[in-house]
TIVEXNU-757495 format. One line per 8 residues: number of its first residue (from 0); their letters; for each residue x, z, y of C-alpha. Coordinates in steps of 0.2 Angstrom, whole numbers, padded with zeros to 4 digits. Layout:
NUM = A = X:Z:Y | ... $
# end
This chain:
0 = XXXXXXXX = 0078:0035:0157 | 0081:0042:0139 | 0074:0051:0129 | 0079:0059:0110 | 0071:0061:0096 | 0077:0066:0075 | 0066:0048:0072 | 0058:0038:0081 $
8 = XXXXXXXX = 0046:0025:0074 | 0042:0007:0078 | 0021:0005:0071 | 0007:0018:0070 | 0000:0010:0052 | 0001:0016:0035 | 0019:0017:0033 | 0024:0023:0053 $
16 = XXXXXXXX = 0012:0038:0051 | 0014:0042:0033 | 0034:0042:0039 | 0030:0053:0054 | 0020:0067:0048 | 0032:0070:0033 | 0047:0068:0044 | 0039:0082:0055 $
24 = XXXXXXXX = 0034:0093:0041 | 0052:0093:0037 | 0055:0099:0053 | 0062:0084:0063 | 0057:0079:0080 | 0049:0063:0079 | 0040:0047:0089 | 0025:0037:0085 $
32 = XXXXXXXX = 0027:0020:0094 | 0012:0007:0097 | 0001:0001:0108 | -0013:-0001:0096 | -0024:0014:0087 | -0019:0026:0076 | -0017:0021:0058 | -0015:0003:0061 $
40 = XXXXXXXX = -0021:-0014:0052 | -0026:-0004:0037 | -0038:0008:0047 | -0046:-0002:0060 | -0045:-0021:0054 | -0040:-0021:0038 | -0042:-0010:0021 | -0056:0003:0026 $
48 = XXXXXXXX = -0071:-0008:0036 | -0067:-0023:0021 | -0072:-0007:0010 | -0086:-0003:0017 | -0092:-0020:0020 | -0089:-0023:0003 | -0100:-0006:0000 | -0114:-0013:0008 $
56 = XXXXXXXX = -0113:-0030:-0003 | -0114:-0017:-0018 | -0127:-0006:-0012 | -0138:-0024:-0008 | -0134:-0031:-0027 | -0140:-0015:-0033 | -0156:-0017:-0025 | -0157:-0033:-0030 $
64 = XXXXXXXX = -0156:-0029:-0051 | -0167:-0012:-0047 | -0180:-0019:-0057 | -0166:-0019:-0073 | -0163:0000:-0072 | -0186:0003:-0071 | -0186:0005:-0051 | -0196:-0003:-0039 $
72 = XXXXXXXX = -0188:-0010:-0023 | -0189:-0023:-0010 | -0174:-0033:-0003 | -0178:-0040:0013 | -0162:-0045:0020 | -0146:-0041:0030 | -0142:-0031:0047 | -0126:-0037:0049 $
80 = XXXXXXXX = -0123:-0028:0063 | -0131:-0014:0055 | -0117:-0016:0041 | -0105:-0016:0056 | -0110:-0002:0062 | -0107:0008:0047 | -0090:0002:0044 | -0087:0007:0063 $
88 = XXXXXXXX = -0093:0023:0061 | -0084:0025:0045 | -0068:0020:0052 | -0069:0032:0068 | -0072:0047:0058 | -0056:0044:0049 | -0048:0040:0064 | -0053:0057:0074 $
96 = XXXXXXXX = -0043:0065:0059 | -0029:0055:0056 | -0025:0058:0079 | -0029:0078:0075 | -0019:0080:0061 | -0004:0069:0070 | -0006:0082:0085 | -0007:0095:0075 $
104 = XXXXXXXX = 0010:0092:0068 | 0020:0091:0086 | 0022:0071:0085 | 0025:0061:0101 | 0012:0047:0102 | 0019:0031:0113 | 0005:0021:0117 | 0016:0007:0124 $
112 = XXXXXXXX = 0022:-0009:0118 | 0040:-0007:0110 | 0056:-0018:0105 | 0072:-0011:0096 | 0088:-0007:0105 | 0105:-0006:0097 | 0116:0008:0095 | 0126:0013:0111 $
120 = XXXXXXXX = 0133:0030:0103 | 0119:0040:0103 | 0109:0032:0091 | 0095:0017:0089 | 0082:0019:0100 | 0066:0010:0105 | 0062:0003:0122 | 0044:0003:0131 $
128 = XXXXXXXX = 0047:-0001:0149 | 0060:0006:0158 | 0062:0022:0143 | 0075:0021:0129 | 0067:0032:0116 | 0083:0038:0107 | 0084:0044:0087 | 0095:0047:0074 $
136 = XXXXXXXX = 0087:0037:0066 | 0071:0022:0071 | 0059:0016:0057 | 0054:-0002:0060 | 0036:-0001:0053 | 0027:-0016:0064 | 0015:-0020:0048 | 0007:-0041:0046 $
144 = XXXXXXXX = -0001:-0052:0053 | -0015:-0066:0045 | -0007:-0083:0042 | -0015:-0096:0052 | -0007:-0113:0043 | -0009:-0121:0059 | -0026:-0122:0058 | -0036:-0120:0075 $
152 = XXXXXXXX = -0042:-0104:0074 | -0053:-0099:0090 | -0061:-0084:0083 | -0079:-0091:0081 | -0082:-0105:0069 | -0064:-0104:0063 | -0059:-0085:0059 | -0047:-0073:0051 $
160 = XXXXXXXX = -0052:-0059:0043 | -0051:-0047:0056 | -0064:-0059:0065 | -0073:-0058:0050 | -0075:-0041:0053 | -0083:-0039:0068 | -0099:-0052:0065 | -0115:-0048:0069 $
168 = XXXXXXXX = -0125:-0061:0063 | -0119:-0068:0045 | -0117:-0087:0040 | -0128:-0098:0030 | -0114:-0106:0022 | -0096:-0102:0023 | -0079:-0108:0017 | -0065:-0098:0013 $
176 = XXXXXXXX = -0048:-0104:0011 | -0039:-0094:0000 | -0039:-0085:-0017 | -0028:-0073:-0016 | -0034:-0053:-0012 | -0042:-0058:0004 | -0050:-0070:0000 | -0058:-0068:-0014 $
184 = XXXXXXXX = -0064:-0051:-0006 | -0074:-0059:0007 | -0080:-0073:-0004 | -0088:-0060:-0015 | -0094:-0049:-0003 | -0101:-0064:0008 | -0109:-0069:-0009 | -0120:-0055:-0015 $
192 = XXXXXXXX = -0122:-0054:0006 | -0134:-0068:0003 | -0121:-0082:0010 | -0116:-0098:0001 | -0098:-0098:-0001 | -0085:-0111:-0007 | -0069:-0102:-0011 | -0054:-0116:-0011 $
200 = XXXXXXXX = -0038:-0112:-0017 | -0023:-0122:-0019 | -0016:-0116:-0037 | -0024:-0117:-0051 | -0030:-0100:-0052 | -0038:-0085:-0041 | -0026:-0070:-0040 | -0010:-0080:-0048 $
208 = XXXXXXXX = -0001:-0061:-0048 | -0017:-0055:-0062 | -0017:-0057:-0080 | -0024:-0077:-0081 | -0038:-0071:-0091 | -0044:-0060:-0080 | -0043:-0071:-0065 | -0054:-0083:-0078 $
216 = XXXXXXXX = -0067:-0072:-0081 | -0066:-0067:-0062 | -0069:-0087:-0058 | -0083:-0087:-0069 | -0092:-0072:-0063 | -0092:-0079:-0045 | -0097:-0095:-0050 | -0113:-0085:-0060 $
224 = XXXXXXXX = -0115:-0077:-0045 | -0117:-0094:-0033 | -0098:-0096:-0027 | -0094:-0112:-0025 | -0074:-0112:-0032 | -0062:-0126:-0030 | -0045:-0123:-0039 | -0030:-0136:-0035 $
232 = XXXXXXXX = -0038:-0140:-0018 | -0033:-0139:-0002 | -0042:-0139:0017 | -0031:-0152:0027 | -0040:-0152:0041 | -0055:-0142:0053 | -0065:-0146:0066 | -0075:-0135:0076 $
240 = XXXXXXXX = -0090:-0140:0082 | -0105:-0135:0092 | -0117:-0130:0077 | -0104:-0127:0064 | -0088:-0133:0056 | -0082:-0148:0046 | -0069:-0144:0033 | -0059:-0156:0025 $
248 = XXXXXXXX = -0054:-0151:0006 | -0046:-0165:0000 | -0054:-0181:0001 | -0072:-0174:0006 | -0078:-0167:0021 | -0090:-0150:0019 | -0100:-0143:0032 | -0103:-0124:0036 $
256 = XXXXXXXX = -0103:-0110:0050 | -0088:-0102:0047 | -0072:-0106:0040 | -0062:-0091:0034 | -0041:-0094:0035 | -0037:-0079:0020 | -0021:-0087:0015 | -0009:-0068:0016 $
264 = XXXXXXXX = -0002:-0061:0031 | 0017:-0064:0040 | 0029:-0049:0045 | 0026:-0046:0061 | 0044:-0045:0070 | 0042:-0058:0085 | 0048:-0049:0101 | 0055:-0034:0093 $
272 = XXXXXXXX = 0075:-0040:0098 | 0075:-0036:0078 | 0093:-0050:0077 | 0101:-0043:0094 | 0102:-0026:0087 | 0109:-0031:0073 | 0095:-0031:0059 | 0093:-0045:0048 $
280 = XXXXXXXX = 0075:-0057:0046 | 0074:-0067:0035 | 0067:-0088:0036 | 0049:-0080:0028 | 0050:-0064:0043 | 0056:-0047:0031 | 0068:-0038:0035 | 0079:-0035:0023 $
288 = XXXXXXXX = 0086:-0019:0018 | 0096:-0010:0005 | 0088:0002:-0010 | 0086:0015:0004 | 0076:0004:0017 | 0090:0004:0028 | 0092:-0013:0036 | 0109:-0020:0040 $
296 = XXXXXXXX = 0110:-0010:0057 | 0117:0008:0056 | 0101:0023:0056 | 0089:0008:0059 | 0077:0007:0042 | 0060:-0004:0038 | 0045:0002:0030 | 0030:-0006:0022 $
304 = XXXXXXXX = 0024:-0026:0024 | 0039:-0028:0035 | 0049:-0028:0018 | 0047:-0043:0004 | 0033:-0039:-0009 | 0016:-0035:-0012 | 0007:-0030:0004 | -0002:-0014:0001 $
312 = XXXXXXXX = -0005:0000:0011 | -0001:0014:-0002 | 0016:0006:-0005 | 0018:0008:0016 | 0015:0024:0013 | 0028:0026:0000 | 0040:0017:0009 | 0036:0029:0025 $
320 = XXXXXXXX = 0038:0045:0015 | 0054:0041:0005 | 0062:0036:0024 | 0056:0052:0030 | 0065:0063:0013 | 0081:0051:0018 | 0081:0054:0033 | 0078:0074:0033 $
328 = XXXXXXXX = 0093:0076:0019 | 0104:0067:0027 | 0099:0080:0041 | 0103:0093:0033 | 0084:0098:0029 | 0080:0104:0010 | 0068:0089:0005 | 0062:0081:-0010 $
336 = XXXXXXXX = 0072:0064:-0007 | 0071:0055:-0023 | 0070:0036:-0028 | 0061:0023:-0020 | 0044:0018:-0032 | 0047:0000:-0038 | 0036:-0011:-0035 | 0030:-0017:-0051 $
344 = XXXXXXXX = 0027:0002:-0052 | 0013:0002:-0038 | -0004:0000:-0043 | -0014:-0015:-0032 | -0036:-0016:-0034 | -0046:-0032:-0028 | -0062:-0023:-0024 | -0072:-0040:-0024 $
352 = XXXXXXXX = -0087:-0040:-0041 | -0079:-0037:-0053 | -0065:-0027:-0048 | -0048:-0032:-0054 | -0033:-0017:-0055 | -0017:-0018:-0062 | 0000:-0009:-0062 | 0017:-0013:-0071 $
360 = XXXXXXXX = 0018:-0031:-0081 | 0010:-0044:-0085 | 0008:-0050:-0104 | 0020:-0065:-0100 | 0034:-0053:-0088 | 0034:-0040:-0103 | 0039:-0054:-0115 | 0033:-0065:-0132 $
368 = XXXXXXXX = 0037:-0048:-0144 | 0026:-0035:-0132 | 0010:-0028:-0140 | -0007:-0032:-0132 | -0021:-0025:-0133 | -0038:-0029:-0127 | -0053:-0018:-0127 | -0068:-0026:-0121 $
376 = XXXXXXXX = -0081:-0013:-0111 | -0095:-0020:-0120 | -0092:-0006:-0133 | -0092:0007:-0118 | -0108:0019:-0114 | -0105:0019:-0096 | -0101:0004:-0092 | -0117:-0002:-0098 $
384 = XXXXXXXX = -0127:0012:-0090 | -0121:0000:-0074 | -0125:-0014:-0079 | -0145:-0009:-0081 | -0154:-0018:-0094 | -0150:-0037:-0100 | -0134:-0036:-0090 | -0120:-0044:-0095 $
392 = XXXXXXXX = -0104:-0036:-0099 | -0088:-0046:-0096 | -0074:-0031:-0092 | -0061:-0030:-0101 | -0045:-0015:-0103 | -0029:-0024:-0107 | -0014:-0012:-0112 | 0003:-0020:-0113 $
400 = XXXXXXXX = 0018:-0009:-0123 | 0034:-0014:-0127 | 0037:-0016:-0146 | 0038:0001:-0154 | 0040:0009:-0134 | 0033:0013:-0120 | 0016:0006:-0110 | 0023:-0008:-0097 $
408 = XXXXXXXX = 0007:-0015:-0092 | -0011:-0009:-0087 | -0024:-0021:-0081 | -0042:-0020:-0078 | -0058:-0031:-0074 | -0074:-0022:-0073 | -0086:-0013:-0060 | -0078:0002:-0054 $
416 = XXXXXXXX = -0062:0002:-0062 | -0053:0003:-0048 | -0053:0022:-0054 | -0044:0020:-0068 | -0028:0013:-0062 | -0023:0029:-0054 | -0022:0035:-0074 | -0011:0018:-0077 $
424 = XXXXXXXX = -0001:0021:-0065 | 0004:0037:-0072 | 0006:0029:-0089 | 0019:0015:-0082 | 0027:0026:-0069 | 0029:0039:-0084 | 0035:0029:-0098 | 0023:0035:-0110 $
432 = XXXXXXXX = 0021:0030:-0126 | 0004:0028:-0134 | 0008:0042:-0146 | 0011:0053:-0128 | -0007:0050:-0122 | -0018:0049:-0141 | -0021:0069:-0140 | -0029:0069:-0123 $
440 = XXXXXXXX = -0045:0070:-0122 | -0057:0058:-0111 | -0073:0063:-0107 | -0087:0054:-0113 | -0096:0043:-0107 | -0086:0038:-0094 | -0073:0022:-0091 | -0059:0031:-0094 $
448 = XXXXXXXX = -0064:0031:-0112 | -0061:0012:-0112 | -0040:0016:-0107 | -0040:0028:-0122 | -0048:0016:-0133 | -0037:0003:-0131 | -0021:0017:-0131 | -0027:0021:-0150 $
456 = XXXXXXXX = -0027:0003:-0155 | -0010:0001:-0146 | -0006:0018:-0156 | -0013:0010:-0172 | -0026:0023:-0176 | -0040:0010:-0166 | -0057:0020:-0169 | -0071:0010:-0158 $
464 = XXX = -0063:-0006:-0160 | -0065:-0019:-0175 | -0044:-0020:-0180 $
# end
């Protein structure tokens, strides 16, 4: 049995249903394939209940440092499940909106396991069961899975994160293996949780894809804060036992409850028939594809982590918008099909404490003869109206231009600045100049002031900064 479709689509995460309701706002007939909820990984087990855990760790260190802003409160501990709950609340409110607005828009949902087929003539398609789902074109959007390393993960004592969001009861003390996004998410969240953490990671720094300095200051605010961190180390071995689990990092042995494996996330392409229909995979698992997302296979395109680099869900849903424009124009449908956001162009946030956000280049990518500049958010009202009394500042805004040009780099440490990077992104995406951005107007006092600070001093007309 067949049916047809304008596009059909293989995953229901950020980039599958991004691609599907803008591929049926252009008018095309389209299928959602998947056998899982709605919104995918990012919804359900990933971006959103992380968030809101990491929520709760925020709203529990503020509690704990009431005192410094003249308010009297008690701390007495952690509901895990409490904190569960809320995340699960959190998430199934977005999810009743995200399946009515997918309704709304005429889309066929396929809740059914699928694989890729070739073209016979009539197009790709995608097989659940006995149907062929037929299309003029199929987007591949199967998202990632967490990285194991071969270490005996059973889901109790040795968990990924998605295990990690479904405690109930929180550990004493946990490892987490790992310093990349993930992992240094849940060790700072576990952290101001009340839990004593050692973070192990096998380079010499957290976050290598962040400026070093900021993953310095970043080390030394979870160390202030209790987190055991090990750079240069490795866990070589774990045994999970009836009271715990004994983690080997190095040489030593260390005891805890939990040991969390955050080490990134693989493509997930196993069983989807990717090769016999043509499509390409490489050793690592992407698919690779040309500067349209279309793989090697005629009308057969990939979206989101299943393509090499950063694994975020707003570049998913990029990825699943510009397939939709591409698809629709070479359809015949008026659309607004225009060029594929580069990467380096796509603004990622580590929501741990501090948060870390950045867009464009690093200070060493941009080159010995790029001007830098740092403005420290000591000298900025609001962010010392967070920090209460006798807190210490440590954030910093770090603007990157080439010499003479345009602003290449924005990257930020600090509480909250997470949004600012939306205003970076405008600054690299548009090729500004600092001269473009010294007559606009920040309002004060806010963080933003600290972007227009350092844009001054980048500018050469520095006004709250010692230059």
């Amino acid at each position: 049995m067949t049916s047809t479709f304008d596009v059909a689509i293989l995953g229901a995460g950020s980039a599958g249903y991004a691609c599907a309701l803008r591929a049926a706002q252009l008018g095309l007939s389209v299928a959602l394939v998947d056998d899982s909820p709605l919104g995918g990984t990012c919804l359900h087990r990933g971006c959103i209940p992380t968030k809101a855990w990491l929520q709760a760790a925020k709203v529990r260190r503020t509690v704990a440092k009431a005192g410094s802003f003249g308010i009297g409160a008690e701390l007495t501990g952690v509901d895990a499940k409490g904190v569960r709950d809320y995340a699960d609340a959190t998430v199934a409110g977005l999810h009743r909106g995200l399946s009515s607005l997918i309704a709304s828009r005429g889309i066929t949902v396929i809740t059914e396991r699928g694989s890729l087929v070739p073209d016979d003539g009539r197009g790709p398609g995608i097989e659940t069961g006995a149907i062929v789902h037929r299309a003029k074109a199929v987007v591949l959007a199967t998202g990632a899975a967490p990285i194991t390393l071969g270490l005996p993960v059973d889901g109790h004592r040795i968990i990924t994160s998605e295990e990690a969001l479904r405690l109930e009861d929180l550990p004493s003390r946990a490892v987490v293996l790992g310093g990349g996004v993930i992992g240094v998410e849940f060790a700072s969240m576990w952290a101001d949780l009340g839990v004593e953490v050692t973070l192990v990671e096998a380079t010499d720094r957290l976050l290598p894809a962040e400026e070093p300095g900021h993953s310095r200051i970043l080390t030394k605010e979870l160390s202030r804060r209790g987190v055991t961190v090990l750079l240069g180390s490795t866990v070589t071995a774990a045994e999970a036992r009836e009271d715990g689990v004994a983690v080997t990092i190095g040489d030593e042995e260390v005891s805890a409850d939990l040991l969390l494996v955050a080490v990134g996330r693989r493509p997930v392409t196993e069983g989807l028939r990717l090769e016999a229909a043509g499509v390409s995979v490489s050793a690592g698992g992407h698919v690779a594809v040309d500067a349209n997302l279309q793989t090697a296979a005629r009308g057969v395109y990939a979206a989101g982590d299943l393509v090499a680099g950063p694994q975020l869900a707003h570049r998913g849903y990029a990825h699943g918008l510009h397939i939709a424009e591409r698809v629709a124009q070479l359809r015949g449908r008026p659309s607004n099909a225009t060029e594929l956001p580069r990467d380096s162009d796509i603004a990622r946030v580590t929501y741990c404490s501090p948060q870390l956000a950045s867009v464009g280049l690093t200070a060493q990518q941009a080159g010995p003869d790029a001007e830098v500049v740092d403005y420290h958010l000591t000298g900025n009202g609001r962010a010392q109206i967070l920090k209460g009394a006798g807190g210490r500042e440590s954030g910093v805004v770090r603007l990157i231009r080439r010499p003479g040009g345009e602003i290449v780099g924005v990257h930020l440490i600090g509480d909250d600045v997470s949004e600012l990077i939306s205003e970076g992104a405008l600054l690299v995406g548009w090729q500004a100049a600092p001269e473009d951005l010294s007559s606009i107007v920040h309002p004060h006092p806010s963080l933003s002031e600290a972007i227009a600070e350092a844009n001054w001093a980048l500018a050469g007309r520095p006004l709250h900064m010692h230059r």
